[in-house]
LOROBA-854227 format. One line per field, with one value per residue (C-alpha): residue number from 1; z, y negated, x. Coordinates in steps of 0.02 Angstrom, whole numbers, plus 50000, padded with zeros to 5 digits. Example, Ala and Ser with C-alpha at 12.3 -4.5 7.8 and 13.67 -1.06 7.14 Angstrom:
<marzas>
resi: (1, 2) .
up: (50390, 50357) .
north: (50225, 50053) .
east: (50615, 50684) .
</marzas>
This chain:
<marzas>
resi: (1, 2, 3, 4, 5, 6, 7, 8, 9, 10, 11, 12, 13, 14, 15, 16, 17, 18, 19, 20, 21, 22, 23, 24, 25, 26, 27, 28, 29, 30, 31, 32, 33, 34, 35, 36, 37, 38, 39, 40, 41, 42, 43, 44, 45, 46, 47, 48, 49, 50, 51, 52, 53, 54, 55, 56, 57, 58, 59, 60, 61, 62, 63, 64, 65, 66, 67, 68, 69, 70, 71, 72, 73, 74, 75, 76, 77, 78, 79, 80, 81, 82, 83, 84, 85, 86, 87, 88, 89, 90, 91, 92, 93, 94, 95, 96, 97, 98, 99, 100, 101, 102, 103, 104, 105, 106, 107, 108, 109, 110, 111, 112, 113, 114, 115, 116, 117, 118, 119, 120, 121, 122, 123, 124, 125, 126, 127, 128, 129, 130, 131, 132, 133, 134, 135, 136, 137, 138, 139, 140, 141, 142, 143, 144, 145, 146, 147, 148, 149, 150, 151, 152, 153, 154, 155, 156, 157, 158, 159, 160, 161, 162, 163, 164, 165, 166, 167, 168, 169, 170, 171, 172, 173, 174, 175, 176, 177, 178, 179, 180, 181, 182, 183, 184, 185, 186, 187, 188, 189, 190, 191, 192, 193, 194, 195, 196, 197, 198, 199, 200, 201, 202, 203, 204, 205, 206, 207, 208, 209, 210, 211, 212, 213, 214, 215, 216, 217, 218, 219, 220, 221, 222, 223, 224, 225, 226, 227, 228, 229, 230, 231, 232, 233, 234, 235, 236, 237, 238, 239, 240, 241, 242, 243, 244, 245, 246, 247, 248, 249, 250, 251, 252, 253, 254, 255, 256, 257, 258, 259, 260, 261, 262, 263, 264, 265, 266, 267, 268, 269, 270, 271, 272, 273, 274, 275, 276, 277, 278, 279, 280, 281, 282, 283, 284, 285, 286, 287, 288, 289, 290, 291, 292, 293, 294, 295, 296, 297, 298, 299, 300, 301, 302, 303, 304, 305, 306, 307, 308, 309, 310, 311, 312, 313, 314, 315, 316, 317, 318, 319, 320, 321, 322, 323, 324, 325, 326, 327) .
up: (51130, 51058, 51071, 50969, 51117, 50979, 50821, 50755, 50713, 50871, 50900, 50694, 50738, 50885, 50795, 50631, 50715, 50831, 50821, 50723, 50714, 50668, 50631, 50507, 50480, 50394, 50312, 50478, 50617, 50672, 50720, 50815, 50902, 50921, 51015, 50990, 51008, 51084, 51071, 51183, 51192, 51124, 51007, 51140, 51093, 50959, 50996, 50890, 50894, 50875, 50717, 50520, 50492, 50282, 50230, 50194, 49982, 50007, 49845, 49817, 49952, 49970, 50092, 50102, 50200, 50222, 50282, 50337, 50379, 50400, 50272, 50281, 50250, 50146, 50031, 50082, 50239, 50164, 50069, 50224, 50317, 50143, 50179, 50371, 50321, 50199, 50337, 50444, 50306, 50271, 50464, 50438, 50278, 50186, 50011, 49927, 50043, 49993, 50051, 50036, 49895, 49826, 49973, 49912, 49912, 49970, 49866, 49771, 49783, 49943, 50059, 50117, 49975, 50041, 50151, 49979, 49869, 49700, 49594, 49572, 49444, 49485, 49656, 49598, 49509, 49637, 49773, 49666, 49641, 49825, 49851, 49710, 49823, 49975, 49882, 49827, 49986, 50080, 49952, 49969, 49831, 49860, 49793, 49815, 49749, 49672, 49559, 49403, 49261, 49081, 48907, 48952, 49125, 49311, 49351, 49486, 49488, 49581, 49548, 49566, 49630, 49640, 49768, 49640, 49641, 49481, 49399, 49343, 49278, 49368, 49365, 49320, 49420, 49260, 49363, 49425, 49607, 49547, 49628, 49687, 49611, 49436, 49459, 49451, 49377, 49213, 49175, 49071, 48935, 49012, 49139, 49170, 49268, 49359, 49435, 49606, 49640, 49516, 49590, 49477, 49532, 49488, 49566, 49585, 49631, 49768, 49689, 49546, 49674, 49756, 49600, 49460, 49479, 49309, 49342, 49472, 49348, 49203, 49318, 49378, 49201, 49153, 49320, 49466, 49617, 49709, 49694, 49793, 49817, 49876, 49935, 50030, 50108, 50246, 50319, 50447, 50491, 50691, 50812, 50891, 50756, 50803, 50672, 50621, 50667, 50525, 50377, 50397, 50278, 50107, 50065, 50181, 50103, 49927, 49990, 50003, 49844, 49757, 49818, 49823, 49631, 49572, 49679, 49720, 49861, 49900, 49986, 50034, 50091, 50161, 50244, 50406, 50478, 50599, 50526, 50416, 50321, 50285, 50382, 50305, 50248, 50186, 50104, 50071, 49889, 49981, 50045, 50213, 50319, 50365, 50458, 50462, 50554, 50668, 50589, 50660, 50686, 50601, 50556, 50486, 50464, 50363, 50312, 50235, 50089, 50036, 49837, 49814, 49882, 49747, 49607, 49505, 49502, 49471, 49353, 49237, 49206, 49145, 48947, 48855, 48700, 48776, 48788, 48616, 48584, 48471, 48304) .
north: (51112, 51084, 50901, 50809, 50706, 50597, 50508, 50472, 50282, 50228, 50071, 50008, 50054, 49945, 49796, 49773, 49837, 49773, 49902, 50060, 50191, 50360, 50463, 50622, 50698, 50885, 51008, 51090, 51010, 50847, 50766, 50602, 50464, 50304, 50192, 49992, 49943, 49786, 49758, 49860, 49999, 50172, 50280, 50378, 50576, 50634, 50795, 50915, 51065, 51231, 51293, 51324, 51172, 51158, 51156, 50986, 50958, 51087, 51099, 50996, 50861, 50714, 50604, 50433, 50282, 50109, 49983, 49823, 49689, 49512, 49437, 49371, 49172, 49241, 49360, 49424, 49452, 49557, 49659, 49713, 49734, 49844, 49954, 49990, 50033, 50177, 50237, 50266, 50352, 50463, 50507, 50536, 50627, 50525, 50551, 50382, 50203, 50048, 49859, 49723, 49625, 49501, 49532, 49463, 49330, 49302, 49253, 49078, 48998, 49053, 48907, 48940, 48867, 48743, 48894, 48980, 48965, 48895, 49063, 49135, 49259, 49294, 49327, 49426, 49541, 49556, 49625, 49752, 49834, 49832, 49911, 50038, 50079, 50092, 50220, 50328, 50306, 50377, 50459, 50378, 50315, 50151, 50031, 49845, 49689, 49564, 49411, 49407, 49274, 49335, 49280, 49234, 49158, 49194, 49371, 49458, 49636, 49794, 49878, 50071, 50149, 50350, 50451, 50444, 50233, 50245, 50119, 50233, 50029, 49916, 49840, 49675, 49581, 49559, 49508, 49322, 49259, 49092, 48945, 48934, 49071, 49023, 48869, 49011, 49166, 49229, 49407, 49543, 49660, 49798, 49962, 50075, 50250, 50325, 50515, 50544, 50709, 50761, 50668, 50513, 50353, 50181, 50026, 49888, 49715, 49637, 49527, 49673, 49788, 49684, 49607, 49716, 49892, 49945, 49912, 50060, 50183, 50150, 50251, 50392, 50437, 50472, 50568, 50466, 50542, 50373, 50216, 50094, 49927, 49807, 49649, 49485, 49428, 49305, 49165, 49125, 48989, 48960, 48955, 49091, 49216, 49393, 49518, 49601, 49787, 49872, 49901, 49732, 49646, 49636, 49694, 49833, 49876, 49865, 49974, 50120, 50102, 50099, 50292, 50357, 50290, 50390, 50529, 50478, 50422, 50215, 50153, 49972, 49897, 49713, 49581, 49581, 49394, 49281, 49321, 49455, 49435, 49652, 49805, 49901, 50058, 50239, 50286, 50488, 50509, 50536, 50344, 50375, 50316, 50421, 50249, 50088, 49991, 49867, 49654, 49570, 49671, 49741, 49937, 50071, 50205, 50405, 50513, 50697, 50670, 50861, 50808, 50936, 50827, 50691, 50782, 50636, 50703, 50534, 50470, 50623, 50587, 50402, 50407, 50244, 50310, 50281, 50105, 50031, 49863, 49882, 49818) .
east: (50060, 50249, 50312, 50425, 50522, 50614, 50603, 50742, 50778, 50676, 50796, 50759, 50580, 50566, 50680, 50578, 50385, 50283, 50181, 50168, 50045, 50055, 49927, 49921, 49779, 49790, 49666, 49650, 49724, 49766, 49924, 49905, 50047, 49971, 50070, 50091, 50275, 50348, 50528, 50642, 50519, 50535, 50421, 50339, 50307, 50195, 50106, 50080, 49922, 49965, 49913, 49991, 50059, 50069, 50256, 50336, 50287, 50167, 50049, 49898, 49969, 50067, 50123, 50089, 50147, 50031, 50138, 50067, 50229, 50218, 50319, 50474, 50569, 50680, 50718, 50865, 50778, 50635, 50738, 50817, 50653, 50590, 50759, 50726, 50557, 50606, 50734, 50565, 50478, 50625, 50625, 50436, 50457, 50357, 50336, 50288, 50261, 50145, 50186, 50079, 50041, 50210, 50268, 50449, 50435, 50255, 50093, 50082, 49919, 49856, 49895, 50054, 50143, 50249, 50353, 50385, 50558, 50532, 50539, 50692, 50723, 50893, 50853, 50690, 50811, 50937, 50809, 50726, 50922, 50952, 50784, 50808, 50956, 50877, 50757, 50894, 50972, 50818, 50737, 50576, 50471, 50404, 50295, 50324, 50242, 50377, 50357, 50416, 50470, 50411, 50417, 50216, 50262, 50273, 50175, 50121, 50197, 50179, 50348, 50364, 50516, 50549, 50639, 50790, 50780, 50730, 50612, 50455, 50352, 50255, 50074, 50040, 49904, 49781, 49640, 49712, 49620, 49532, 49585, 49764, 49831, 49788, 49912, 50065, 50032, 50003, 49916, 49964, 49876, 49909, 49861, 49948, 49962, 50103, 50167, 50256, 50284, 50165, 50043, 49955, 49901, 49865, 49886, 49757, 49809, 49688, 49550, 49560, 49485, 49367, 49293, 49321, 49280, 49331, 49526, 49493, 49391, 49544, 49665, 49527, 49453, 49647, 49664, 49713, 49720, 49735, 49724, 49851, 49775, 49922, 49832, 49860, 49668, 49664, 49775, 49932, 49799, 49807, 49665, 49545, 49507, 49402, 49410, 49232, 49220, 49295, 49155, 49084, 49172, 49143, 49324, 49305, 49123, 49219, 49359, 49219, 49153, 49289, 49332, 49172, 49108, 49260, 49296, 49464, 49566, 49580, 49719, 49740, 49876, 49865, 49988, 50001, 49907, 49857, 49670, 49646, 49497, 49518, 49614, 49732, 49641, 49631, 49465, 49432, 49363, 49186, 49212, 49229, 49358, 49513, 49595, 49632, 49787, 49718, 49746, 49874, 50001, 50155, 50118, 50143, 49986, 50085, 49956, 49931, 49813, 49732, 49719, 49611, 49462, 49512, 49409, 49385, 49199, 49112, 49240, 49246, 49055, 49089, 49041, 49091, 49027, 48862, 48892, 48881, 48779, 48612, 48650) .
</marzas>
């Protein structure tokens, strides 16, 4: 066995997690750390099996980071938590990192309104130049839920940064949560797909992937590899709260089909809550679980993904044509 007695960043690590987990799993061997962090304590090692470990950018894989934060009061404040992030990742090598969904400055409509700023546009475009930065700076790619004033209104976007801090677009929330969130946001006309390192993806927007299926099969008939689901689902609400073994949920159930009706990989990417009504998750295009990050706490799950297991296979057989109404 080799260790790896340090990781470097441990005291930013402790400071902005609670917990983080690491755990990459690899074609043909496994690398596992799991340990929870309280402040003041240090990353403990990470073993490592002996084996041919695949080269850092090695073809047909990329590395992914799920990070599930709590979010912040103020912007300022997540912006700062966004850019200690990315210094993990670039520690951890990590290609491209999800946070949860709006997570500056926090989802309108879900109960929690009255802690929220009154939208800011300035401020909006303020935090997504420091975070290009911080990109650049690390060279991570990142993606990170913002809202955003338009010509139409106040939107719900999924920004997508590269390595470089450049802007590659964004995904607009199309799909609006009935209820609360219809009082804010406006949708968009639009999907769209986007390359990291060759690698494409699209990005689903929570009660997109839990209700609508075909937001999913858009990105995986043009040929998705993933699928990053940035979602907020559950409360800060106080009192006892016991989360269901993972799978039991509906959103957990959903997460699975979602991968396995395409052939593609599912990543979801939740807030980190008092009572999570879903984990944050990694689904294998044959919809089984790689991992999940357990609710309730501040982590961060970096995985391997082998994309040549995301064949698309169920997607490529989806025939519109056949589809037409009777006359």
């Amino acid at each position: 066995m080799k260790r790896l007695n340090e990781v470097s960043h441990k005291s930013i690590i402790c400071n902005i997690l609670k917990a983080v987990i690491v755990s990459v799993v690899l074609t043909s061997f496994t690398i596992t750390g799991k340990e929870y962090l309280e402040p003041g304590h240090k990353l403990s090692t990470v073993s490592i099996d002996s084996g041919n470990m695949p080269y850092k950018g090695a073809p047909d894989s990329i590395r992914i980071a799920l990070a599930q934060m709590r979010r912040c009061v103020y912007i300022s404040e997540g912006v700062r938590k966004i850019d200690s992030i990315l210094s993990v990742c670039k520690h951890l090598a990590v290609d491209i990192v999800c946070f949860p969904e709006t997570y500056i400055p926090g989802l309108r409509g879900g109960g929690e309104d009255s802690l929220l700023p009154p939208p800011d546009q300035p401020a909006m475009e303020k935090a997504l130049k420091e975070i290009q930065i911080s990109c650049n700076k690390f060279r991570v790619a990142a993606i990170i839920g913002l809202e955003w004033v338009s010509n139409s209104g106040l939107e719900n976007r999924a920004y997508v940064i590269t390595e470089e801090g450049k802007i590659l677009g964004y995904q607009t929330k199309n799909q609006i949560t009935p209820g609360g969130e219809e009082k804010y946001y406006v949708p968009e006309t639009t999907r769209r797909l986007f390359t990291v390192r060759g690698v494409p993806f699209g990005i689903v927007i929570c009660h997109e992937g839990w209700r609508y299926p075909e937001t999913v099969r858009w990105a995986a008939v043009r040929g998705a590899k993933i699928v990053f689901q940035p979602q907020v689902t559950g409360s800060n609400d106080t009192g006892t709260f016991k989360p269901r073994p993972w799978g039991q949920s509906y959103y957990e159930m959903a997460m699975i089909m979602r991968s396995k009706e395409n052939s593609i990989y599912f990543v979801s990417v939740n807030e980190c809550m008092n009572k999570q009504n879903s984990a944050t998750s990694l689904i294998d295009p044959e919809g089984n679980l790689v991992d999940h990050l357990p609710c309730g706490i501040e982590a961060l799950m970096i995985k391997d993904l082998d994309l040549t297991k995301a064949t698309g296979f169920y997607a490529s057989r989806y025939h519109p044509e056949r589809y037409n109404e009777e006359k």
